[in-house]
C-alpha positions as CSV (number, residue, x, y, z in Angstrom):
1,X,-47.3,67.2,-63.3
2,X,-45.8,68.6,-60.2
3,X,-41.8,69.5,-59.7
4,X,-41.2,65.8,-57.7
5,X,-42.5,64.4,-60.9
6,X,-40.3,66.1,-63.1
7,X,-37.0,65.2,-60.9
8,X,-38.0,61.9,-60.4
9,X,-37.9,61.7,-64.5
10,X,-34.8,63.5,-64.9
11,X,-33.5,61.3,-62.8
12,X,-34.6,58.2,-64.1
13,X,-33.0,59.5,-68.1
14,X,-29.6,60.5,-66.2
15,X,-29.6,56.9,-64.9
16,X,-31.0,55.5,-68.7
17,X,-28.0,57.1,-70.6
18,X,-25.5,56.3,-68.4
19,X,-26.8,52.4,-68.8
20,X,-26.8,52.8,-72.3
21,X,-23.1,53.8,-72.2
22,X,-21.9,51.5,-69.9
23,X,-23.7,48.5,-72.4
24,X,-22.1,50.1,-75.7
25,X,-18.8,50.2,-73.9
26,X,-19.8,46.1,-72.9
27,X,-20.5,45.2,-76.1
28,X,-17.1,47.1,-77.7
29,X,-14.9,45.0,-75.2
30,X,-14.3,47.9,-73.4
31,X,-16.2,47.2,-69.9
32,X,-15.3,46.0,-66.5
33,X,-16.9,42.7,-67.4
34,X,-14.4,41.7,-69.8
35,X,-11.3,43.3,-68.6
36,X,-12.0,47.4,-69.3
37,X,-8.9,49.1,-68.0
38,X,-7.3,46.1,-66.7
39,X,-6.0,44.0,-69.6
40,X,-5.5,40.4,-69.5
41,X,-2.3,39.4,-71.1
42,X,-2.4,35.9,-72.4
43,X,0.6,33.6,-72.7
44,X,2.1,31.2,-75.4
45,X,2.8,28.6,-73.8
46,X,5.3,26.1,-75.8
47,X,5.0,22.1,-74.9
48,X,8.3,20.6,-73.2
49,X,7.6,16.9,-75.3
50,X,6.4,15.9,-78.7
51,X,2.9,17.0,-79.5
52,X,0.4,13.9,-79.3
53,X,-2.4,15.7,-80.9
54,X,-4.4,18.5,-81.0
55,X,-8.5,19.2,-80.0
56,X,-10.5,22.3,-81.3
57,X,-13.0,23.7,-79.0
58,X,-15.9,25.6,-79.8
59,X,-16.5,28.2,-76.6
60,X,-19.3,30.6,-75.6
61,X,-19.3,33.6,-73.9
62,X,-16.3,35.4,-75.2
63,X,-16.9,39.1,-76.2
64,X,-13.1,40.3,-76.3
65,X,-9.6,40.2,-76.5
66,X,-9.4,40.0,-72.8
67,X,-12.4,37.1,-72.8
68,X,-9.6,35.3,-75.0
69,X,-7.1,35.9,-72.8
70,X,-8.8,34.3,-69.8
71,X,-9.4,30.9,-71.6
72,X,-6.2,30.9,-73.4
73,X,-4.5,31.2,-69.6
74,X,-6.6,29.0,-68.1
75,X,-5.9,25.9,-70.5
76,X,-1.9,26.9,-70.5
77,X,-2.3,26.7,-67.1
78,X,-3.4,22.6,-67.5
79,X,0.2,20.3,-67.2
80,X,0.8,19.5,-71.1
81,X,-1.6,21.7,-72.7
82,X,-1.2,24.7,-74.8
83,X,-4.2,26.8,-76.6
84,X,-4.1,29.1,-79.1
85,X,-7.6,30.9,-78.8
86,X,-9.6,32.8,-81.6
87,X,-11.4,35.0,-80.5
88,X,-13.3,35.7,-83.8
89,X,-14.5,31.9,-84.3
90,X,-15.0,31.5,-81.0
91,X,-12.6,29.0,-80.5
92,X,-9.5,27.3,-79.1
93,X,-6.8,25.0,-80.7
94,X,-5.3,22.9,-77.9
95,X,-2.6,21.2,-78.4
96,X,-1.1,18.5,-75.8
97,X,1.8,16.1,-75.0
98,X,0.2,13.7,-73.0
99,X,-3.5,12.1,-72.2
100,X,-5.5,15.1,-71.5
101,X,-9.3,14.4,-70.7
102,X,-11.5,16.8,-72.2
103,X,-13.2,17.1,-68.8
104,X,-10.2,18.9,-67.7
105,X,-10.3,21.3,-70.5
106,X,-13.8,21.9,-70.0
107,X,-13.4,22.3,-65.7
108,X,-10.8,25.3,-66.8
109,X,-12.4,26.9,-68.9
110,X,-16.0,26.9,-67.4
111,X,-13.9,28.3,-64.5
112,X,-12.4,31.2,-66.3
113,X,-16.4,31.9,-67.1
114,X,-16.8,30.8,-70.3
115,X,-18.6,27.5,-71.7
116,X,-17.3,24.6,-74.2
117,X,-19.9,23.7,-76.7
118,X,-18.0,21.2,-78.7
119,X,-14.8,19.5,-78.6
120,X,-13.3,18.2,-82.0
């Protein structure tokens, strides 16, 4: 084994545990992906008219607080919806005071990133 080989391994386990510590951090909820040093705050959002009714979605994809945050924004962010996300069950509570088709729910929140698997 000459000297190149030896740098070109060194360099290759520098770049290895750096990878490693950037997934951990992923996988904690600390990472860029989700929101790292920029936190997402989400917002209650309270309904102007009578609730009608309410629809519990089960979503995909969220790893943190700031995953969360993003879909609880984005279906706020629908006229006469308001969610209340869980971040734990991977879900979402939406309550709403007028027709609301659950294509709309699912178009904002597959745009935030995230998928609906089932609406209840």
């Amino acid at each position: 084994m000459n000297i190149a080989d030896i740098i070109v391994i060194l360099i290759i386990a520098v770049l290895m545990i750096f990878a490693c510590r950037e997934a951990l951090k992923h996988f904690r909820g600390e990472g860029s992906c989700c929101g790292g040093g920029n936190s997402v705050s989400s917002s209650n959002k309270t309904l102007s008219n009578e609730v009608l009714g309410k629809k519990v979605l089960k979503i995909s994809g969220m790893h943190c607080e700031n995953c969360a945050a993003k879909v609880q924004n984005a279906i706020n962010a629908i006229d006469g919806a308001s969610a209340q996300v869980d971040l734990e069950n991977q879900s979402a509570i939406v309550t709403y005071d007028r027709d609301i088709q659950d294509k709309a729910i699912i178009k904002a929140v597959e745009k935030a990133g995230y998928k609906v698997i089932a609406i209840a």
